[in-house]
C-alpha positions as CSV (number, residue, x, y, z in Angstrom):
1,X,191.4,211.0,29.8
2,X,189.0,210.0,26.9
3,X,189.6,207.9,24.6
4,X,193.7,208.1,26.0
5,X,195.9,207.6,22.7
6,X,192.8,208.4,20.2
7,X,191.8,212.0,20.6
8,X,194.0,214.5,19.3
9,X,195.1,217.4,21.6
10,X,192.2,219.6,21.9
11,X,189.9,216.3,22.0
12,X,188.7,215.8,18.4
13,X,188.4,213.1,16.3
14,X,186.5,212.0,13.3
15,X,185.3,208.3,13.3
16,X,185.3,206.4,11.0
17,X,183.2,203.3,11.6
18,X,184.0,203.4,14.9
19,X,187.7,203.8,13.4
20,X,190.4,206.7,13.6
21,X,190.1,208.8,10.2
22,X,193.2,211.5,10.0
23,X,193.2,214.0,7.3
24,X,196.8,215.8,6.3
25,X,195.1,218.7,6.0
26,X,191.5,220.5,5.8
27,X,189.3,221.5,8.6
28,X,186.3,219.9,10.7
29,X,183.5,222.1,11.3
30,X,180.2,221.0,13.4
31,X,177.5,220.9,12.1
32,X,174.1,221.6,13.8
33,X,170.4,221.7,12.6
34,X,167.2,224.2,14.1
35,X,167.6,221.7,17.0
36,X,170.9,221.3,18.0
37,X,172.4,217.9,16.9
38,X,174.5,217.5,19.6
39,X,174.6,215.0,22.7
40,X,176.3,216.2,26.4
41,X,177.1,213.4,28.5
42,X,176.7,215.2,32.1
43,X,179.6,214.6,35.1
44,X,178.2,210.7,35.8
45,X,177.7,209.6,32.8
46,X,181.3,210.9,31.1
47,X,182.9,209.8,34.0
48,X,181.3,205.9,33.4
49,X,182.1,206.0,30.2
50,X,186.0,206.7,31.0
51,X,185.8,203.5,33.1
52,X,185.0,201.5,30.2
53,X,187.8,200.0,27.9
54,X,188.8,202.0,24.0
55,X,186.3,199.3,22.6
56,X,183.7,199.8,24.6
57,X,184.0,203.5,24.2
58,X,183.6,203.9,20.6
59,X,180.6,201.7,20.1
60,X,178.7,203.9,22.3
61,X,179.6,207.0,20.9
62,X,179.9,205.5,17.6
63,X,176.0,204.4,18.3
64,X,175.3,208.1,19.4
65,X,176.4,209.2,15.9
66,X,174.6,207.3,14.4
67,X,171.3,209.1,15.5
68,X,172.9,212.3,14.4
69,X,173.8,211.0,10.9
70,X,170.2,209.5,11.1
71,X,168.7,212.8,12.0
72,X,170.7,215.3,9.4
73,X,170.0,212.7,6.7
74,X,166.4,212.5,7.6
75,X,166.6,216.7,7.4
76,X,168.5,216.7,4.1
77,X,165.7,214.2,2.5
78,X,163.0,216.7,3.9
79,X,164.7,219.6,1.8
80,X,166.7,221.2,4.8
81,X,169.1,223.9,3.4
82,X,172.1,222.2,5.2
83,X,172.3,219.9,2.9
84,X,174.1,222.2,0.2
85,X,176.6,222.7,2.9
86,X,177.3,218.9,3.4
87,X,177.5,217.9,-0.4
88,X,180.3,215.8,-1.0
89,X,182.5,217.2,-4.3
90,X,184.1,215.0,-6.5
91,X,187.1,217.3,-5.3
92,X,186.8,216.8,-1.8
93,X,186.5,213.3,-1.8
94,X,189.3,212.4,-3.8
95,X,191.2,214.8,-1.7
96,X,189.8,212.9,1.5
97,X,190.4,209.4,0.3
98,X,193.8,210.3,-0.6
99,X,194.6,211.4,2.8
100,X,192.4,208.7,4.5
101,X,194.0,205.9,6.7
102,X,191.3,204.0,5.7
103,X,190.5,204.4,1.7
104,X,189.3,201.3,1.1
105,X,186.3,201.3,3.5
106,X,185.9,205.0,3.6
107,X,182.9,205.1,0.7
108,X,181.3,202.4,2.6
109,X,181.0,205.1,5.7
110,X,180.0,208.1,4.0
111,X,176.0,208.4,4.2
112,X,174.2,208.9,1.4
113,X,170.6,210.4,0.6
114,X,167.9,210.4,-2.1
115,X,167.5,213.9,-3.6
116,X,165.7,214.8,-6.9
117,X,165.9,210.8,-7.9
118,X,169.6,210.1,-7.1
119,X,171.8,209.6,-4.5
120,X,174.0,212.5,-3.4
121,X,177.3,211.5,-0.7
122,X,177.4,213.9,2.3
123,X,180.6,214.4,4.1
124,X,179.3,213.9,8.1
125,X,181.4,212.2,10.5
126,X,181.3,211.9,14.3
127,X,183.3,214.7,16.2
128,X,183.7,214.1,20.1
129,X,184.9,216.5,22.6
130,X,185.4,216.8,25.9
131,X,185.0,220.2,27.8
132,X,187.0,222.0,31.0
133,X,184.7,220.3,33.1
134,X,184.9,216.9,32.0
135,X,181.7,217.1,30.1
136,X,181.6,215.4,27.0
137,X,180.2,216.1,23.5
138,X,179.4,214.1,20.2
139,X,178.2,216.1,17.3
140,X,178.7,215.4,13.6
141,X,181.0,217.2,11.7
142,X,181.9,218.3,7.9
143,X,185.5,218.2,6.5
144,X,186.3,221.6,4.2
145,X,189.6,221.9,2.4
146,X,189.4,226.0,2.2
147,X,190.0,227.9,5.4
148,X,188.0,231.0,4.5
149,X,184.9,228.7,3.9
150,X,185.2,226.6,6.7
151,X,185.6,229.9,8.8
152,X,182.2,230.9,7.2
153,X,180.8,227.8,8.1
154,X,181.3,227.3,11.6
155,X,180.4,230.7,12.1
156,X,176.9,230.0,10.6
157,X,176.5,227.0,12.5
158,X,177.4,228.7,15.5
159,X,181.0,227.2,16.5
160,X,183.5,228.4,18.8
161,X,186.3,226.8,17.3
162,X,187.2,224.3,14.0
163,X,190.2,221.9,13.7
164,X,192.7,222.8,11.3
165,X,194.3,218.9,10.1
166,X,197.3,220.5,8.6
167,X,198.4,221.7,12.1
168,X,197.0,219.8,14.1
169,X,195.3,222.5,16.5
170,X,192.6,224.4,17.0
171,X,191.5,227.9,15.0
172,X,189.3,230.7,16.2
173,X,185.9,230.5,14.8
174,X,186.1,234.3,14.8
175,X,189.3,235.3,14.0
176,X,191.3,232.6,12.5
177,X,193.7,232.6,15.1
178,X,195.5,229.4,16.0
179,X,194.5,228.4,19.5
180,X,197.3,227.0,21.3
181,X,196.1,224.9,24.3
């Protein structure tokens, strides 16, 4: 299994500097662009990548991520509209570093980006997945404290399912409905 030990049941994470970040509660949506920021590691290359050791594994995902961070940021300097949805409040983050494992390095993690002449934090972090058959996924991914609006999220950014951190599973994108795997 990937990542045995670090992935949480429906195979979801956030990293954290190549570092387990767990949230008591709140939910992590993906978060896409016009081209999808996502990267599918097909049947050979997942399965290499179980061979290699819990070290091993997160640098190269965590290196994968970092395109995608590179990319959004890149989008949200341009003037792409996702970057209202990715605005870190004052609100969130305190909630977020009060729930963090890791408070004292999370600011240095959080990307940043030069709009209007200052720098505005984004909340993206690296979600990985792996699929029914054995494909596996690494997106980027927002944290949102409100369930109605992180329903309305994923649903614009065309996700199935987000991660609900108070329960530690899985909701319906379209219903709200806990998935149970």
């Amino acid at each position: 299994m990937l990542l045995r030990g670090v992935m949480e049941s429906d195979g979801t994470y956030l990293m954290h500097n190549n570092k387990r970040l767990r949230f008591d509660s709140g939910f992590q949506v993906g978060v896409y662009l016009e081209r999808p920021t996502f990267f599918l590691f097909q049947e050979v290359q997942a399965y290499v990548i179980k061979m290699l050791g819990i070290d091993e594994q997160l640098e190269v995902i965590g290196n994968i991520f970092d395109v995608a961070q590179f990319e959004i940021t890149n989008s949200c300097e341009s003037g792409h509209p996702i970057f209202e949805d990715l605005q870190f409040t004052d609100e969130s983050f305190n909630a977020m570093y009060a729930a963090s494992f890791n408070q004292i390095h999370l600011t240095n993690f959080l990307p940043t980006v030069d709009i209007e002449y200052s720098e505005k934090v984004l909340n993206l972090f690296g979600g990985i997945w792996e699929d029914d058959e054995g494909q596996i996924h690494v997106d980027a991914s927002t944290w949102v404290q409100d369930l109605d609006e992180a329903l309305k999220m994923a649903r614009k950014y065309q996700q199935k399912t987000i991660w609900d951190w108070s329960i530690m599973e899985c909701r319906c994108t379209k219903t709200g409905e806990i998935l149970k795997n």
